[in-house]
N, C-alpha and C positions, 0 to 999 in steps of 0.2 A: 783454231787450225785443226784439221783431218788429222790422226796419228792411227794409220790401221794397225792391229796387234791380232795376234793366236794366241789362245791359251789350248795346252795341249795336258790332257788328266791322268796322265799316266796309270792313276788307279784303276781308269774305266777301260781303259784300251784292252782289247783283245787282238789284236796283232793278226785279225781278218783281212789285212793287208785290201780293203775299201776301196782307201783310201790313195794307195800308191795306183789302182787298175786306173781310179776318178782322172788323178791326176796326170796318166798316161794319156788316156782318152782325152781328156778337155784340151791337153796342149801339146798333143800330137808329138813326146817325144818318141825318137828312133828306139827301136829293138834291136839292140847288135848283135852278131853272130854268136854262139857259144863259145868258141873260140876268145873274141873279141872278150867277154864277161869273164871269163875265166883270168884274162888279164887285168883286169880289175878297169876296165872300160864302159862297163854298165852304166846306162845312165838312168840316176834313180834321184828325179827331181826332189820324190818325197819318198823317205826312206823309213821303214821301219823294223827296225831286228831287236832278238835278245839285250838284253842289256845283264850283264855279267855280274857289274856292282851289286846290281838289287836282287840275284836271282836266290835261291834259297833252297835246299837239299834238309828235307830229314830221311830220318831213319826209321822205317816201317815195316819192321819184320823181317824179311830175308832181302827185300827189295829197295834198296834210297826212293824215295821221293821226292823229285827235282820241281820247283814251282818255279816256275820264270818268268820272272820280270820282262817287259819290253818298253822300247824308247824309242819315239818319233824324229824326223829329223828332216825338216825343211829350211830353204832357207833363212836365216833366221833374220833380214830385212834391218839390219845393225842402225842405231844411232849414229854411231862412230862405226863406219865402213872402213875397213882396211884395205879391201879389195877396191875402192874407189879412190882412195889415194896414188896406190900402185899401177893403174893404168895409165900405160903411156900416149895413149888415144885421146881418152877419154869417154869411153864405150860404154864403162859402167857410173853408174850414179846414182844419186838420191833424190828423187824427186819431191814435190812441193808437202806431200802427206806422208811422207817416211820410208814410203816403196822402194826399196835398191833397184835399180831397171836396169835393164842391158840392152845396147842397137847395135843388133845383129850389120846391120849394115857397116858398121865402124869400128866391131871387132876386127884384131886383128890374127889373134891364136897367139899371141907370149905365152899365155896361161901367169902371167907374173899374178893375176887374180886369186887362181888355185891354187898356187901354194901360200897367200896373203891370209888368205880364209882358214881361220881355224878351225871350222868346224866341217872341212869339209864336203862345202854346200855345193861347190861348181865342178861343172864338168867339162870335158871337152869332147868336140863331136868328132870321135877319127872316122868315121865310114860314111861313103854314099850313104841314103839312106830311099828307100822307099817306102812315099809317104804314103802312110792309110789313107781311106776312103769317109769321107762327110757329109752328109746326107745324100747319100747315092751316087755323089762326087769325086774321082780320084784328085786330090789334092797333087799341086805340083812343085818341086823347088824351087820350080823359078819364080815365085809369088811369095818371094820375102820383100815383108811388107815394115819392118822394124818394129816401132812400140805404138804406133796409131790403128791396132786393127779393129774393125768393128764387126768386122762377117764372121769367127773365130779365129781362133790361134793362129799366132805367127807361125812360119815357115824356118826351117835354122838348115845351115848348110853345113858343109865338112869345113874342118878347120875352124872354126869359130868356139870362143863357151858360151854356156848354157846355163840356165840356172829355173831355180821356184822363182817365181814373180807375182805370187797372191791371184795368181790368175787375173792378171792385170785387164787383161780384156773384156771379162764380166762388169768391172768396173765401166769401162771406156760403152760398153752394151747398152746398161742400166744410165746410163749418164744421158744417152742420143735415143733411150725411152722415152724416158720423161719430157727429153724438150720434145721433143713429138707430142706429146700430150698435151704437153702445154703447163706441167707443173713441177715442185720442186723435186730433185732426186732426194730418195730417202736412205741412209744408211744401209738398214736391213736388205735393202735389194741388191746389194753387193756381198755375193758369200761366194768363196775358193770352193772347188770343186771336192776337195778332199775332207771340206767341213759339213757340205753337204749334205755326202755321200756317207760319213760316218755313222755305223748302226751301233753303234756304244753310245754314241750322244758325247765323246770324249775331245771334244773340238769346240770350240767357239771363236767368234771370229767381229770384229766391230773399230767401234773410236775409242781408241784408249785417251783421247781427250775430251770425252763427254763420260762425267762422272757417275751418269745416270743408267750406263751400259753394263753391258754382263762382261765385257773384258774389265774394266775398271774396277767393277764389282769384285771378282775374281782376283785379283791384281793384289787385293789388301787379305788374301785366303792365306791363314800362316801357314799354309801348305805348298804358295806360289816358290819360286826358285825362276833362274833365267843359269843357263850352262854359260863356265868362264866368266863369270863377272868381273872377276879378276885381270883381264886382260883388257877391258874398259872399251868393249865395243858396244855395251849398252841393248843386246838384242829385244826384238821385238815378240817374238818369240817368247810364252811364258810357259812355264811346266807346273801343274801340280803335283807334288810328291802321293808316291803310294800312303795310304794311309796305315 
């Protein structure tokens, strides 16, 4: 069985913030107001800021010397989802490869997900939004399409949450390739935008059930870690420690 997984290298990262433009662009989230952000309504599928724990200050003469650490932060696609317990829908879920998914169609805005989520990861969409343009296309609201899309990114309206979804569509893309082709889909042809895109090289992306892979591989680095283990949602999501 498929198990997709990140590992994210926090030693490599440079906080060129790539990653977060990749992930705006491939899945068409909204840009809200200044206003809106200021309120803490940003929606930032894939996030990257300071991380305070790791940062480090000497002392250089007349001047500190501040080095700082940064920490990634996407959804982190939980073993044990909390946010999929907590819907009273049934909106959000895990599907057959370990993907958390969300159908926009069957959302209903509780947000009981958002605050289930420890880490964070969802959001909700308060404002109209006007969608960007794709290949020379204005994209339109009304062309929410749920989680089968194959032409690019779904569509998300007001009211509804949001979330990282491994750029689930790439998948669903690379899948209706191949059978056109006429042969088997290969792993490698399924990479998130933000793994990409990454010019650190601080991202990898694969089958954490094929023992053979660089997430797996990576998996057993005494450097790997997973945030909150302790709370036993098992993410998928894996971090390598600064070294």
């Amino acid at each position: 069985m498929t198990k997709w997984a990140m590992i994210i290298d926090l030693d490599k990262c440079v906080a060129c913030q790539g990653c977060s433009l990749a992930c705006r662009f491939e899945n068409n989230t909204p840009a809200v107001s200044a206003a809106a952000a200021a309120m803490g309504r940003a929606m930032r599928w894939n996030d990257v800021f300071p991380n305070p724990v790791n940062s480090e200050t000497e002392e250089t003469g007349r001047y500190p010397y501040v080095r700082t650490r940064y920490a990634a932060r996407p959804c982190m696609h939980c073993e044990n989802p909390p946010c999929v317990k907590v819907c009273p829908v049934q909106a959000t879920y895990r599907d057959a490869e370990g993907i958390v998914r969300q159908n926009y169609e069957r959302c209903i805005g509780c947000r009981f997900c958002t605050v289930a989520c420890p880490y964070g990861a969802r959001y909700f969409n308060w404002e109209t939004t006007e969608w960007m343009a794709q290949n020379g296309r204005r994209l339109s609201p009304d062309k929410v399409v749920g989680n089968g899309v194959l032409e690019g990114p779904a569509l998300r309206i007001k009211g509804i949450v949001e979330k990282c979804t491994f750029c689930i569509q790439r998948r669903q893309m690379a899948l209706a390739r191949a059978e056109a082709e006429g042969r088997d889909f290969r792993p490698d042809e399924y990479v998130p935008a933000c793994v990409e895109t990454c010019t650190a090289k601080a991202r990898f992306f694969g089958d954490l059930d094929d023992p053979e892979s660089t997430v797996s591989m990576l998996e057993q680095n005494p450097r790997a870690f997973r945030l909150l283990e302790d709370v036993g949602t098992h993410p998928k999501v894996i971090y390598l420690r600064e070294g």
